[in-house]
C-alpha positions as CSV (number, residue, x, y, z in Angstrom):
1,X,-23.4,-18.5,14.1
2,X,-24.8,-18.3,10.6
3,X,-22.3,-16.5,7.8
4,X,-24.5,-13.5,6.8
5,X,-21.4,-13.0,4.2
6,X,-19.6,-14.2,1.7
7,X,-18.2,-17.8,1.5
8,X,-14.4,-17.0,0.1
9,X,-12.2,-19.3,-1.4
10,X,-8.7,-18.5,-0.4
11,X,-6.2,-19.8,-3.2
12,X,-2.4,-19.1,-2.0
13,X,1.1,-21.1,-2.0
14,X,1.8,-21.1,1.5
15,X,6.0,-20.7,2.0
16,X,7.2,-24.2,3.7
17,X,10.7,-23.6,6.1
18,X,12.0,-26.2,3.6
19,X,11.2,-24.2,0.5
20,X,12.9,-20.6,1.9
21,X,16.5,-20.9,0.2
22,X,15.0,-22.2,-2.7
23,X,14.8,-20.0,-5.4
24,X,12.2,-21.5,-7.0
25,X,9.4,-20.7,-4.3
26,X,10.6,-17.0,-3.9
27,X,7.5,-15.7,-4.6
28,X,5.3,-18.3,-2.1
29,X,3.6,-16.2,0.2
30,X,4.3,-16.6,3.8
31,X,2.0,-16.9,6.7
32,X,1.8,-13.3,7.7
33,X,0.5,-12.5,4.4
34,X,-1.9,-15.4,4.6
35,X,-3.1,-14.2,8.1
36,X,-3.4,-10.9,7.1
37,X,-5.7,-11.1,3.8
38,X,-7.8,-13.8,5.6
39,X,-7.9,-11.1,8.9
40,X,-9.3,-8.4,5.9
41,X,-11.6,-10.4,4.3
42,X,-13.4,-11.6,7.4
43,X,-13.5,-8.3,8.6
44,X,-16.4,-7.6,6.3
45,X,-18.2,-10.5,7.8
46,X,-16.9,-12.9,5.2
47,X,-16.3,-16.9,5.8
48,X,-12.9,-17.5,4.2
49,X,-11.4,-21.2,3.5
50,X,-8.2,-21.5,2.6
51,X,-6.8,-23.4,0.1
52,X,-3.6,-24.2,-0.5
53,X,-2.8,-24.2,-3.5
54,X,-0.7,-28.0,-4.0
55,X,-1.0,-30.9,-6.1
56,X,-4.8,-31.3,-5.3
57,X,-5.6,-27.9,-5.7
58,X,-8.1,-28.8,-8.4
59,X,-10.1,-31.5,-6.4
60,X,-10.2,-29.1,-3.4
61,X,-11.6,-26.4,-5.6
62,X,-14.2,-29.2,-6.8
63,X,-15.0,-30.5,-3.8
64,X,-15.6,-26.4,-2.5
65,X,-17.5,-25.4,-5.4
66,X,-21.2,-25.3,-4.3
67,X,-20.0,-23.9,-1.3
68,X,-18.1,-20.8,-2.6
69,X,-19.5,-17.8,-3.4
70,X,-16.3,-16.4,-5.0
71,X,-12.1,-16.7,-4.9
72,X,-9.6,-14.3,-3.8
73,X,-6.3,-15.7,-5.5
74,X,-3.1,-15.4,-5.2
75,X,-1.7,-18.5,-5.9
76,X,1.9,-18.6,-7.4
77,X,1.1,-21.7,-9.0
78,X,3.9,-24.9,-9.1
79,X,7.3,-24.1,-10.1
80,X,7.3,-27.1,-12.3
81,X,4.5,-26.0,-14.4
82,X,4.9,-23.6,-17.6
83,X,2.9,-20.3,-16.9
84,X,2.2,-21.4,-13.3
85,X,0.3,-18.3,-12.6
86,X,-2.2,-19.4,-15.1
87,X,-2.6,-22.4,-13.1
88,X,-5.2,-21.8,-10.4
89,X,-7.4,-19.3,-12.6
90,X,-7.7,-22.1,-15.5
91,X,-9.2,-24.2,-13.0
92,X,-11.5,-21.9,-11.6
93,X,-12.8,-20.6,-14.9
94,X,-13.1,-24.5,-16.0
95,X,-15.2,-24.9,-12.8
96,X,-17.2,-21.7,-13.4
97,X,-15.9,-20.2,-10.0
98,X,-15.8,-16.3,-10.3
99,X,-11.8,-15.3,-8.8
100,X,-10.2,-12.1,-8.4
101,X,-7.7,-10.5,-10.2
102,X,-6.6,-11.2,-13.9
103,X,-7.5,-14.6,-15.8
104,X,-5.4,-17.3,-17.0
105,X,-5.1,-15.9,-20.5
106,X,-3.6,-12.5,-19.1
107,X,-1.6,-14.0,-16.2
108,X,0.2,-16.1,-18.7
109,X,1.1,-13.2,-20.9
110,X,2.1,-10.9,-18.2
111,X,4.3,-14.1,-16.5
112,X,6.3,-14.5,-20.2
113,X,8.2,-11.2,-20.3
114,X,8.7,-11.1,-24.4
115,X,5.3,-11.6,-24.5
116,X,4.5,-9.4,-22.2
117,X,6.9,-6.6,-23.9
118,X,5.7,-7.3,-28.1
119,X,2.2,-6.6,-26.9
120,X,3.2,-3.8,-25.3
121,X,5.1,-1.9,-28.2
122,X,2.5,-2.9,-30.3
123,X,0.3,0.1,-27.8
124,X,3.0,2.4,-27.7
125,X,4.7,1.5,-24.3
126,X,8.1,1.8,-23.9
127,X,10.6,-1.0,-23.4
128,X,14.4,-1.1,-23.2
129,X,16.1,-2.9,-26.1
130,X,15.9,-6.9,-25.3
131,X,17.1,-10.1,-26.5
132,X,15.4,-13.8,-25.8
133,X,18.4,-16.3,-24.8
134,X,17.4,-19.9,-25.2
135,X,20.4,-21.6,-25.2
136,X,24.4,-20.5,-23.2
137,X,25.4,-19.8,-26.6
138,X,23.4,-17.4,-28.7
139,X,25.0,-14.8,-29.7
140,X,24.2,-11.4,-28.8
141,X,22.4,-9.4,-31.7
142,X,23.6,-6.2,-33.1
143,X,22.2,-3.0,-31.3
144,X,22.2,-4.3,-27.9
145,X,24.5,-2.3,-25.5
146,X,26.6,-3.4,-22.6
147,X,25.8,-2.7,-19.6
148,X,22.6,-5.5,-20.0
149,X,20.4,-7.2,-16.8
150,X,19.7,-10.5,-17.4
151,X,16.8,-12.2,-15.7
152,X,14.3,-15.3,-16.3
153,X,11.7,-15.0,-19.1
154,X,9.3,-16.2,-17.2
155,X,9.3,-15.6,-13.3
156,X,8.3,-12.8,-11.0
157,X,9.8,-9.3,-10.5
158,X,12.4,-10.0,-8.7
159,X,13.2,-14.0,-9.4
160,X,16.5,-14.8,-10.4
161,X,18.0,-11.3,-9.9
162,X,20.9,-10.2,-8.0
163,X,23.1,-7.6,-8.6
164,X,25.9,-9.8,-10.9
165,X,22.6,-9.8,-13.4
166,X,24.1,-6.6,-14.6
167,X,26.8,-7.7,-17.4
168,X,29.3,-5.6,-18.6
169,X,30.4,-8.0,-21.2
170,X,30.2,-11.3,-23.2
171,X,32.0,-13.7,-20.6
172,X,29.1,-12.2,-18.0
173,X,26.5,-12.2,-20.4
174,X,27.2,-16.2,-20.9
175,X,27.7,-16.8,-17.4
176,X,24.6,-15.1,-16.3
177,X,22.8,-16.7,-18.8
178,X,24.2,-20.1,-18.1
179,X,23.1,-19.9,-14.6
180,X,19.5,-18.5,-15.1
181,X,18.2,-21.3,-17.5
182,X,20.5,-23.9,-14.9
183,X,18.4,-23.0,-12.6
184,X,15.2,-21.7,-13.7
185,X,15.1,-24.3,-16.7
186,X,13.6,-21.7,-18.9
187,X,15.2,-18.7,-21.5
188,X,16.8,-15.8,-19.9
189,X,16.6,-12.6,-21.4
190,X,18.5,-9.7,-21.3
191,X,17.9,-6.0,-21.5
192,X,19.6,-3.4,-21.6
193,X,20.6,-1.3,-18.3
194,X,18.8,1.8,-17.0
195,X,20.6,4.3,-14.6
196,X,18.1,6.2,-13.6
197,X,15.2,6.1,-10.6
198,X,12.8,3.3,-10.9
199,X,9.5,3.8,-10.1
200,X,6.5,1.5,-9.2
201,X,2.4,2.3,-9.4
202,X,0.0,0.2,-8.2
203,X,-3.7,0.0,-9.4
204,X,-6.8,-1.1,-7.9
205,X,-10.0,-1.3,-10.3
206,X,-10.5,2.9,-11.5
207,X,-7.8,4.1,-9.0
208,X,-4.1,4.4,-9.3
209,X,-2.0,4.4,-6.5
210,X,0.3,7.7,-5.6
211,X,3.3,6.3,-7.5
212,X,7.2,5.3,-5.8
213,X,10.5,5.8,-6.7
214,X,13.0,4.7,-5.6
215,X,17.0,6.4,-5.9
216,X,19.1,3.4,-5.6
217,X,22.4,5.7,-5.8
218,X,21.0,7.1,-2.8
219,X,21.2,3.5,-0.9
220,X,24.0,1.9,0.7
221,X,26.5,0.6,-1.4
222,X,24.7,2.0,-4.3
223,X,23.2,-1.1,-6.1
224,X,21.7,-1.4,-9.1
225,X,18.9,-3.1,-9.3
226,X,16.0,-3.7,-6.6
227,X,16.9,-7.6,-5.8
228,X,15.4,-8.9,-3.3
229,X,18.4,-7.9,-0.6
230,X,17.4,-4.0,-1.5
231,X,13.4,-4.6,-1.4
232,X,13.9,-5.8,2.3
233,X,15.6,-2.3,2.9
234,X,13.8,-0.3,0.3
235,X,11.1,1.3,2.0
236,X,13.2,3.1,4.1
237,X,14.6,4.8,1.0
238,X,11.1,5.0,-1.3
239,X,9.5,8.4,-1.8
240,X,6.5,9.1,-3.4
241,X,6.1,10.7,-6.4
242,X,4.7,14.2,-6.5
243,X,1.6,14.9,-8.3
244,X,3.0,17.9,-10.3
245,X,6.4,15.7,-11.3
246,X,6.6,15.6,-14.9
247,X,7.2,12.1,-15.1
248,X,3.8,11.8,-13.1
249,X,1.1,11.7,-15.9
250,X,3.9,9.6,-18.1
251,X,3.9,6.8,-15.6
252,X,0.4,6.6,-14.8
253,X,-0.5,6.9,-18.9
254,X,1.7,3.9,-19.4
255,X,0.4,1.6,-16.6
256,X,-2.8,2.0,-17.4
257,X,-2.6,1.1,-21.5
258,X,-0.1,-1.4,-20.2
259,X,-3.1,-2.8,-18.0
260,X,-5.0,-2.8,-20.1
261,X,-3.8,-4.3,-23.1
262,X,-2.8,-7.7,-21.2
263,X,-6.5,-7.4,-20.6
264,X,-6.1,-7.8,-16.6
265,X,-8.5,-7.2,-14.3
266,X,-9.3,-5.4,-11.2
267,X,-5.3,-4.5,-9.2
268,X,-1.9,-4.9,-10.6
269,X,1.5,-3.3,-10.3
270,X,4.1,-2.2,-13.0
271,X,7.6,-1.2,-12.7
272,X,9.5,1.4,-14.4
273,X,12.9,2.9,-15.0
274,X,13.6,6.3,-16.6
275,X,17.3,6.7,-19.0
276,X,18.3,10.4,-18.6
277,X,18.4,11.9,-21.9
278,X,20.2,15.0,-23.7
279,X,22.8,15.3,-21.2
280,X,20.4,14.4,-18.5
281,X,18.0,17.6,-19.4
282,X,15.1,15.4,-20.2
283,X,14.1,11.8,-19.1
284,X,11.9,9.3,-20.6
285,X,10.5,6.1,-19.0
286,X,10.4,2.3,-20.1
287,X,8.3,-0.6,-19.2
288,X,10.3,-3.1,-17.1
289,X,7.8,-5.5,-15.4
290,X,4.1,-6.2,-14.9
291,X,2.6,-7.3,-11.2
292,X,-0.3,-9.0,-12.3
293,X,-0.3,-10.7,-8.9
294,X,1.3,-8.0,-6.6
295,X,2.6,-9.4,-3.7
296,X,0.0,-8.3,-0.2
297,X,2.2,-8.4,2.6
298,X,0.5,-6.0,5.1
299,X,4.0,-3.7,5.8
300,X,6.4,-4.7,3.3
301,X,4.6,-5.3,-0.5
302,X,4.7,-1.9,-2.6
303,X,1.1,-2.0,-3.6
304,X,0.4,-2.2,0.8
305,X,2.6,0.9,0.9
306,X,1.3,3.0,-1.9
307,X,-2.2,2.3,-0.3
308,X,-0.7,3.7,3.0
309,X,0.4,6.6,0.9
310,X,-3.8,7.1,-0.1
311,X,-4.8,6.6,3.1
312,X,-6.0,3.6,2.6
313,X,-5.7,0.8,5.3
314,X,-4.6,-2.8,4.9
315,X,-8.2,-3.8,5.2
316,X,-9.9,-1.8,3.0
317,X,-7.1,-2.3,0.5
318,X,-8.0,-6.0,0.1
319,X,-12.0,-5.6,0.4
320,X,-11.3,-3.2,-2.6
321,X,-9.6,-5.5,-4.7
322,X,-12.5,-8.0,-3.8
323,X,-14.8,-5.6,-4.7
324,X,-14.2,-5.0,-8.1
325,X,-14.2,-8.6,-9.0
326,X,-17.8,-8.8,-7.2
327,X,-18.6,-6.0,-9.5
328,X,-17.3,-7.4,-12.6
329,X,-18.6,-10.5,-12.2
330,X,-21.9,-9.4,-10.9
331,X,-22.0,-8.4,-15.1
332,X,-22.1,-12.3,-15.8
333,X,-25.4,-14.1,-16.0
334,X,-24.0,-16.7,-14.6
335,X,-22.7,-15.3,-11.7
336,X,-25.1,-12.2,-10.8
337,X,-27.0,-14.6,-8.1
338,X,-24.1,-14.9,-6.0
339,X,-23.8,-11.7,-4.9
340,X,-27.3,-10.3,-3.6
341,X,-26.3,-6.9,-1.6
342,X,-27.3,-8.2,1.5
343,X,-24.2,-10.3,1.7
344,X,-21.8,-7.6,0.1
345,X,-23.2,-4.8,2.1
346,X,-20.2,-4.8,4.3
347,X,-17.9,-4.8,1.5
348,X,-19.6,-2.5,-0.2
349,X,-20.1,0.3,2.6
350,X,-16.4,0.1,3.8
351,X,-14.7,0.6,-0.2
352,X,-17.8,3.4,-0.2
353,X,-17.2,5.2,2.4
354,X,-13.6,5.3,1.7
355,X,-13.8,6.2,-1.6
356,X,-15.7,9.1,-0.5
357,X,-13.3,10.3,1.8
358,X,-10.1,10.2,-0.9
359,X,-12.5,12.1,-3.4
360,X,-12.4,14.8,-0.8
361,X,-8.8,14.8,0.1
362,X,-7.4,14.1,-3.0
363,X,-8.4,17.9,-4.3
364,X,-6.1,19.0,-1.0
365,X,-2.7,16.1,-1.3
366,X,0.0,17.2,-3.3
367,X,1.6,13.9,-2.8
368,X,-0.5,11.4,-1.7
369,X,-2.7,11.9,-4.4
370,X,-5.0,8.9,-5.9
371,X,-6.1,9.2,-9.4
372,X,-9.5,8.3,-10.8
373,X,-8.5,6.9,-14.1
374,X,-12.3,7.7,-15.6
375,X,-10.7,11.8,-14.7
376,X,-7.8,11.5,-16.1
377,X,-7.1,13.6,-19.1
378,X,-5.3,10.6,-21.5
């Protein structure tokens, strides 16, 4: 049968049974997340190849390249290599491959989280109080407070965090710290503690996602952070954020300079944590991660879940994201031929039609609301 579609590249790092208790590969995606974005993208008539995203990444992207119209990435990228993100999305823009979602530049800066947090402060976004450790024996710098959460400089969301990353004091601070560049072989650094909810918002090209929170007090055995133990139990906890909440318009401000000053392009997902002040009669929120490359699982990622909360369906969720790169890139001269609407018209019709119908419910959902950022009163 001939493709009257797209030909998709499929760039992923597929989780291997010998890679699962390795914390290294945390973030690999496994095969019902690989089954399910492929399912989604050929459900607009598209031909999808996957390809893995290993050693010879780059010779299967240049042996593919005549053939592919366009890549949907999500490749984690080798532990091994600094700003592995990065990797995949170098190689396709050094190949002249149009890919989804952010570019190397961006993915790098959003993967380094000092990085990440000086360019945001520089644009107004607020950030707990942090320290870079580069070595077991730093000392900690004056104005930093006990409790702190130590992490990895440089990994996903939840990489490297458990709930002994909250220190109370010194000995914990070096001990945590000690164990995160041991096994990591990178700086930690360390923030300082939030008590409050945190909250996550996903984003996909004008649209942001009705925003979760999530009450870990509320959870059994009250932890404090969202490790990866929690986020398997989580979304039996997560609410979503009501429209009228004052924190609303703070959150979805914030994510969308933060967005857009890393420069990334067409979905991400940032987390947030709010410190009660004045006795707890006001709150303010802070920066604590960007999603540059949200994990897709169909029933447990957050950015699937706040789509559910839209009404949006797995499906369309993905063709959306692919989409908006189409769109972008259909603004380069040397991409606009790849895309004639004859081969997008599926893709186009089903993030249409949908669009449509939130328009129309979203001046009726308290809740569930999805905001058009173009809207938005800033």
């Amino acid at each position: 049968m001939v493709n009257k579609g797209l030909t998709i590249g499929f760039t992923a790092n597929v989780m291997k049974k010998e890679y699962i208790n390795d914390p290294k590969y945390i973030e690999w995606d496994s095969e019902v997340t690989i089954n399910a974005v492929i399912n989604a993208l050929e459900s607009t008539g598209n031909r999808v190849i996957l390809l893995e995203a290993d050693e010879s990444i780059y010779h299967k992207l240049e042996k593919y390249k005549s053939e592919i119209d366009i890549v949907f990435n999500i490749a984690e990228g080798l532990p091994e290599v600094e700003s592995r993100e990065s990797m995949v999305p170098s190689m396709l823009e050094f190949l002249c491959i149009p890919h989804t979602g952010s570019d190397s530049q961006s993915l790098a800066n959003a993967l380094d989280k000092v990085t990440t947090r000086e360019i945001l402060e520089n644009y107004g976004v607020n950030n707990p109080p942090f320290q870079r450790f580069e070595k077991y024996a730093d000392r900690l710098k004056k104005g930093l407070s006990f409790p702190l959460v130590v992490k990895p400089a440089a990994e996903g969301t939840s990489s490297g965090l458990d709930q002994k990353s909250v220190v109370e004091n010194e000995l914990q601070l070096y001990r945590a710290v000690k164990k995160i560049i041991n096994t990591y072989s990178e700086p930690a650094i360390a923030e300082e503690y939030l008590d409050g909810r945190e909250y996550t918002v996903g984003m996909i090209g004008n649209l942001v996602l009705p925003p979760l929170y999530f009450d870990l007090h509320e959870m059994p055995s009250k932890p404090k952070v969202r490790d990866l133990h929690i986020k398997d139990i989580d979304p039996n906890y997560c609410k979503v954020l009501n429209y009228f909440d004052s924190l609303y318009k703070k959150l979805v401000t914030q994510t969308i300079v933060a967005h857009h000053a890393l420069g990334c392009y067409d979905y991400n997902r940032m987390d947030f944590r709010e410190r009660k002040l004045d006795n707890g009669k006001s709150k303010r929120i802070y920066f604590l991660e960007m999603n540059p490359l949200p994990g897709l699982h169909p029933t447990e990622s957050d950015l699937a879940i706040e789509a559910k909360h839209a009404g949006i369906d797995y499906n369309t969720m993905i063709n959306m994201i692919l989409i908006e790169a189409i769109e972008r890139n259909q603004n380069n001269q040397m991409y606009k031929d790849r895309f004639p609407k004859p081969k997008i018209k599926n893709i186009a019709s089903l993030v249409q039609s949908k669009k449509e119908e939130l328009r129309v419910l979203g001046k009726i959902s308290e809740y569930n609301i999805i905001t058009e950022i173009s809207k938005l009163d800033l």
